[in-house]
C-alpha positions in Angstrom: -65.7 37.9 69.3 -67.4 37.6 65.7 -65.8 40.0 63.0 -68.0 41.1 60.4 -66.3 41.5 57.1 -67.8 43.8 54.1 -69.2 41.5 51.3 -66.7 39.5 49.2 -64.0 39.7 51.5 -65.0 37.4 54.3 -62.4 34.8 52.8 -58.4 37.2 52.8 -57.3 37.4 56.3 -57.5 40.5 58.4 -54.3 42.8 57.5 -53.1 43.0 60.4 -53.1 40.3 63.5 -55.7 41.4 66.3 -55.7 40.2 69.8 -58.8 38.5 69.1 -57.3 36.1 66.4 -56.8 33.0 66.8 -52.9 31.4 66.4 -52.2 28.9 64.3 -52.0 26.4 66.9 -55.2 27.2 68.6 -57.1 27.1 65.5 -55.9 23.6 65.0 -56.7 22.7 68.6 -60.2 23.5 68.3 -59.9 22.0 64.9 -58.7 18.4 66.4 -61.9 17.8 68.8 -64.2 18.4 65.3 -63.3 14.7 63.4 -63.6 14.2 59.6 -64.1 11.6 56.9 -61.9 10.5 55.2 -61.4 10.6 51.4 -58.4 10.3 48.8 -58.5 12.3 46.0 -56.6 11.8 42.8 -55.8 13.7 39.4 -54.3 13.9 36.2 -53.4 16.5 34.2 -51.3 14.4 31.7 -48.0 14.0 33.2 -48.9 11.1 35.5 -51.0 10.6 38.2 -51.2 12.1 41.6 -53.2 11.5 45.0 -53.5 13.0 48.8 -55.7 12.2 51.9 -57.8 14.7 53.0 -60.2 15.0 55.4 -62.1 18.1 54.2 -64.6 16.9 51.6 -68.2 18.6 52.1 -71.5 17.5 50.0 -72.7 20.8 49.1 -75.9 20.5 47.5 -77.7 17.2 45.6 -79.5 19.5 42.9 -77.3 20.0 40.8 -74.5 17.3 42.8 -72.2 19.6 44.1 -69.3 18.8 46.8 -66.4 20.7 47.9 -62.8 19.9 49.5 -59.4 22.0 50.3 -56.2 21.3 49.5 -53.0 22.7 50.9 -50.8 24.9 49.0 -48.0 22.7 50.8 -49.1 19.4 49.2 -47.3 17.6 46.6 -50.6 17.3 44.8 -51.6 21.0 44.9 -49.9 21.9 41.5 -51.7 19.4 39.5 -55.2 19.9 41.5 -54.9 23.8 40.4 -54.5 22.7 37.1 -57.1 19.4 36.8 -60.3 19.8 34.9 -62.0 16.5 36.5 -61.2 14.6 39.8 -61.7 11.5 41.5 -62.5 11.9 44.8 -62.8 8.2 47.0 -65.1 8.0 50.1 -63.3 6.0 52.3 -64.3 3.8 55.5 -62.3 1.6 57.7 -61.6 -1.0 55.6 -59.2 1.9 53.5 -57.3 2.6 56.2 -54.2 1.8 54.7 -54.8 3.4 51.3 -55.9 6.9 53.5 -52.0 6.1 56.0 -50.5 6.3 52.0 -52.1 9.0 50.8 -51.0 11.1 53.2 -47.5 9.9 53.6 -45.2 12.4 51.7 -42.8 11.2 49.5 -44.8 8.1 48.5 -45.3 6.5 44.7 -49.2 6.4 45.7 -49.3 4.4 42.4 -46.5 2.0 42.8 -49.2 -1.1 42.8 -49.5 -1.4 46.6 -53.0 -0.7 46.3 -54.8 -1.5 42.8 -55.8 1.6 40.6 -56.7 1.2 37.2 -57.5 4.3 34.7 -61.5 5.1 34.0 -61.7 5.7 30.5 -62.1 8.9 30.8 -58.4 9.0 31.7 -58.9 9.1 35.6 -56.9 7.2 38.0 -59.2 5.8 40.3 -58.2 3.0 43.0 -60.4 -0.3 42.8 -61.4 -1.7 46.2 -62.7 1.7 48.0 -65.9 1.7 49.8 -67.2 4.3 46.8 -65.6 6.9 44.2 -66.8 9.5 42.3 -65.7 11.0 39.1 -66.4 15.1 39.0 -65.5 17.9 37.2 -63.9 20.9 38.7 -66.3 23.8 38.6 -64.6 26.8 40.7 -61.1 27.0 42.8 -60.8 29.7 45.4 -57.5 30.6 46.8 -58.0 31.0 51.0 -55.1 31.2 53.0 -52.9 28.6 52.9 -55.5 26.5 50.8 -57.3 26.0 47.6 -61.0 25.2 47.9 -62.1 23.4 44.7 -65.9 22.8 44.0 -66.7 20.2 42.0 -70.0 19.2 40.0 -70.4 15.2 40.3 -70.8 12.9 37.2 -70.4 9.2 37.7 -69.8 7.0 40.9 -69.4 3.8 42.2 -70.5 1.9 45.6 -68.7 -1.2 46.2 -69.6 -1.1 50.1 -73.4 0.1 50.3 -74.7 2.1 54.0 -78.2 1.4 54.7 -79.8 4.8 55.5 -79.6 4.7 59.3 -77.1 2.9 60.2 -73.5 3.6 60.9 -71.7 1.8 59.0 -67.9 1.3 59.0 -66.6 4.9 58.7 -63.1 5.8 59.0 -62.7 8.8 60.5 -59.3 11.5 61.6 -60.2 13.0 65.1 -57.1 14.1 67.3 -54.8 13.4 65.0 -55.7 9.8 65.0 -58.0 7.4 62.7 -60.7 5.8 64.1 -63.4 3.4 62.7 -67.1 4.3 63.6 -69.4 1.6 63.9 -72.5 0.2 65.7 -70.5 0.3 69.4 -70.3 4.1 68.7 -74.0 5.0 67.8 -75.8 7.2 69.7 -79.5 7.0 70.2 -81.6 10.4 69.3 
């Protein structure tokens, strides 16, 4: 059943828990048949650097380059991501599986030199062997649920590992609570 919500309040929760809701644990069994890409984001608001795996990030439009992402309010990183005026967000593919296992292992130095990082000079932290990073400044953070969405205006990028148009690549993807590496043996002809 589709709720409609008066304007500006489609993103707070309904008051009160209705038999049509969805729990928790349905929500993220719909959730785990819908896969994801893969990215690391990292940030620095002066006292160090910090990084997480997410698998939320969204281009949202090219003119002006705009992408979003959400972060937990449960994540170590989510006090200095509510606080960062630029990120670095790193599109990963399956080659980074490793770096996107440490990113989202809790507790972990994720700049303890297990995977090179080196500082841009505009003070980012940004790791050096990624398919591709870009360097964005935060533009808007919205507080929904459990989460922070944080919109982000992009300003300078790299490519190490190009993807001509049309082809698939070697994207890392999370689906089912799993990684997995897309690739020619999993494209689909139109």
């Amino acid at each position: 059943m589709f709720h409609a919500y008066p304007a500006n309040t489609w993103l707070e929760a309904p008051k009160q828990s209705s038999p049509s809701s969805l729990s928790a644990d349905e929500f993220k069994a719909l959730f785990r048949g819908h896969p994801g890409g893969v990215a690391v984001i990292t940030a620095d608001t002066g006292d160090g650097p910090v990084a997480l795996t997410v698998s939320s990030v969204v281009s949202v439009s090219a003119e002006p380059p705009l992408l979003i992402f959400s972060v937990s309010a449960l994540s170590s990183a989510s006090e200095v991501l509510s606080r960062a005026e630029t990120v670095v967000v790193h599109l990963l593919d399956a080659h980074d599986i490793r770096l996107a296992k440490f990113g989202a292992t809790p507790g972990a130095d994720r700049f303890d030199q297990t995977h090179p990082w080196s500082t841009l000079a505009t003070g980012e932290a940004v790791y050096d062997d990624v398919r591709a990073w870009v360097r964005c400044a935060v533009i808007d953070r919205m507080e929904v649920g459990t989460s922070t969405i944080i919109a982000v205006h992009a300003l300078e990028y790299r490519v190490l590992r190009d993807v001509p148009a049309g082809e698939p690549g070697d994207a890392l993807v999370y689906h089912n609570r799993a990684w997995h590496r897309l690739g020619e043996h999993s494209k689909l002809e139109g």
